[in-house]
N, C-alpha and C positions, 0 to 999 in steps of 0.2 A: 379350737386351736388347730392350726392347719400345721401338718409336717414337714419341713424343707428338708428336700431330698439332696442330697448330694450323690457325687460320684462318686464309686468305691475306686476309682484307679484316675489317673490324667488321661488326657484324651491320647497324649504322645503315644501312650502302652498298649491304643486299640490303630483301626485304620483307618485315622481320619487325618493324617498329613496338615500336623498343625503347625509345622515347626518356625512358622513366619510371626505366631503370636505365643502366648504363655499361655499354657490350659493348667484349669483348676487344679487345684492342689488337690491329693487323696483326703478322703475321709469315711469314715466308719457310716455301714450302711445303719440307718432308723431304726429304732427299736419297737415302731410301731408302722403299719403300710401308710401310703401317702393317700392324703386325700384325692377324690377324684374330681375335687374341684379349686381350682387355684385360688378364687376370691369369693367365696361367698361371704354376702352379708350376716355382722354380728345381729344376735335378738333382736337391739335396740337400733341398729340404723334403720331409715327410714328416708325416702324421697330420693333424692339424687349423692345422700353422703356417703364419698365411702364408708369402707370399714377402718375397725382398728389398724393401725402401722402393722401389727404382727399379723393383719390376713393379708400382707401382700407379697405372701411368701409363695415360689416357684411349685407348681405341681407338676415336675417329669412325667409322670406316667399318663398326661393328658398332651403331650407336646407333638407329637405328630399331628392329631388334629387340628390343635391351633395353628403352627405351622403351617398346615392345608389352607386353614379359614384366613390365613393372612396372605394368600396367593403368592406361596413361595413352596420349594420344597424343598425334603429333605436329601441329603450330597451324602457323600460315602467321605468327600474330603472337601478339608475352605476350598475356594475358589481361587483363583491366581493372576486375572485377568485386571479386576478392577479389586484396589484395595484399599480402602482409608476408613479413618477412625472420626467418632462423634463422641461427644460425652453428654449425659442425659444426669440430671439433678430432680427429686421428687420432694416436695413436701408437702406437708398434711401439718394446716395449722400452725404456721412458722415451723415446725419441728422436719427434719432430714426423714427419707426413707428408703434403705439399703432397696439399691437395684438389685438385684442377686444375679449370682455366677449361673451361668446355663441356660441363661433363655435363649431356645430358638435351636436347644440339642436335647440327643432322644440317649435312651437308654433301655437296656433289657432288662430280661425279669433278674437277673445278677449283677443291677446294678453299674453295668458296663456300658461307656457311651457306645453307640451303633450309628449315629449320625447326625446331622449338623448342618442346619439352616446357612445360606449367605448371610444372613443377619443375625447377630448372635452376644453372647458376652460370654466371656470366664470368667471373670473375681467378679468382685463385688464394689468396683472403682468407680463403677458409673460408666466406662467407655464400652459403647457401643463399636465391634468389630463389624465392617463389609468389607466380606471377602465372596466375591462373585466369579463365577466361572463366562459369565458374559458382560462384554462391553457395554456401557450406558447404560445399563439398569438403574431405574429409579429407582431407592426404596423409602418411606416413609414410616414416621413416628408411630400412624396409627399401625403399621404391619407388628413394628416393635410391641407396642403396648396389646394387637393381640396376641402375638407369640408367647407375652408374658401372662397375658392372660385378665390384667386391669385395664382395658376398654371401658370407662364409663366407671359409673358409681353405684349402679344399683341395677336387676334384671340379670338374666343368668350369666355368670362369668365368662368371660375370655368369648365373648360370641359376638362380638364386636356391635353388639345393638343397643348399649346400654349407653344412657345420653352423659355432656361431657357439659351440665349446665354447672356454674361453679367452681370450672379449673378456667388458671390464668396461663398462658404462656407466656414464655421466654427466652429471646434467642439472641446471643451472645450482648445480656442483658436488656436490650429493646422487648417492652412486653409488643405481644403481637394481639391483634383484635379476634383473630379468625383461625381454623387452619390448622387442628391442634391432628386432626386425623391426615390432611393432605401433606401437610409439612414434610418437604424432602429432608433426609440425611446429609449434612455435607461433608468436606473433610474439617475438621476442629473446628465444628461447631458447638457450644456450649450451649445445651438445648434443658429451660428449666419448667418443669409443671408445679406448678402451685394450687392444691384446694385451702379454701376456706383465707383465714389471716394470712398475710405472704410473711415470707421469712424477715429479720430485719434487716441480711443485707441480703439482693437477687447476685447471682456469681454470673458472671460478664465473661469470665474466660475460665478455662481449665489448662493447666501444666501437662502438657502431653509429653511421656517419656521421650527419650531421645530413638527416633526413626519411626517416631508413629505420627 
C-alpha cells in the first residue's frame, strides 16, 4: 500500500506565487515515510495491467525526477505567460480514479512545498493547471501522466517506458485511436483514459469554475 503525501501547509504560505489558482488545502503530515515509488505493481498484476485504484496514489518525494523525466522543470513560482486549464478523467474498469492534488510539485524534507512544475494540479478535481512562464509551450498528457508517475501499466514506475496497450482515449468524448503520450493540453479540454471495460457513460465535457 503506497502512502499519499500531502502538503503540510498550502502552497500560498511558501514562495510559489500561486494566487491566480487555489492550492491544496493543509493536511497532517503521514504517519508513515512515502514510498519511493509512485506505481508499483500489486503481487498479482501482470502483463500490461495496471495496479490496484489505490496504487495510483502521488509519491512527492520522487517529483523532481519525474518532473526532469517529463522535460519540464521545476519554477520557484506558476508561470504568468500562458495560462489555461484541462480536465483529465481516469478509469480502471468502468470504476473513476481520483487524479490527486500535487502532481507536478516538490516538497522538502518538512513537508513544505519548494516548487512547482508549469504542469501541475492542486485538489483532486481532475483539472489539469498550465501555467507557464513561456509563450507557446506545448505540453502534453504523456509529460502529465509522467509527472504523475502512471506511464503505462507495468515496468518501473513514472519512467515513462512502460507500454500503454489496453488504455482507450478520449477527448471531449470522441474516443481517439492514437496519441495517448503526444496528445497536447488544451484550454477545456475534457480529456478521458480508460483501462480495461470503459465506464457506462465516457464525460464529453467538464464544468469549469467561473474564470478558468
Amino acid at each position: 500500500m503506497h502512502t499519499k503525501l500531502a502538503l503540510a501547509v498550502a502552497l500560498s504560505a511558501v514562495t510559489l506565487g500561486v494566487a491566480a489558482c487555489a492550492a491544496p488545502a493543509p493536511a497532517p503530515a503521514p504517519s508513515a515515510a512515502p514510498s519511493t515509488s509512485a506505481m508499483a505493481p500489486s503481487p498479482e498484476s501482470t502483463g500490461t495491467s495496471p495496479a490496484a485504484a489505490s496504487d495510483f496514489a502521488l509519491d512527492i518525494a520522487g517529483a523532481p525526477g519525474r518532473i526532469a523525466q517529463a522535460g519540464l522543470s521545476v519554477l520557484t513560482a506558476e508561470g504568468n505567460v500562458d495560462h489555461y486549464h484541462a480536465h483529465l478523467d481516469l478509469f480502471k474498469d468502468g470504476k473513476p480514479v481520483t487524479v490527486p492534488a500535487n502532481i507536478g510539485i516538490t516538497a522538502g524534507p518538512d513537508n513544505r512545498a519548494n516548487g512547482i512544475s508549469a504542469l501541475h494540479t492542486h485538489d483532486t478535481t481532475g483539472v489539469v493547471h498550465i501555467e507557464s512562464p513561456t509563450a507557446g509551450q506545448v505540453f502534453t498528457l504523456g509529460q502529465l501522466l509522467t509527472e504523475w508517475g502512471v506511464l503505462g501499466g507495468s515496468g518501473a514506475p513514472g519512467t515513462g517506458d512502460g507500454p500503454l496497450d489496453g488504455w482507450t482515449l478520449y477527448v471531449n468524448g470522441q474516443k481517439r485511436d492514437a496519441g495517448i503520450r503526444d496528445l497536447p493540453l488544451k484550454a477545456h479540454d475534457e480529456i478521458v483514459l480508460s483501462y480495461g471495460a470503459a465506464p457506462a457513460k465516457v464525460p464529453a465535457a467538464y464544468d469549469f469554475p467561473s474564470g478558468e
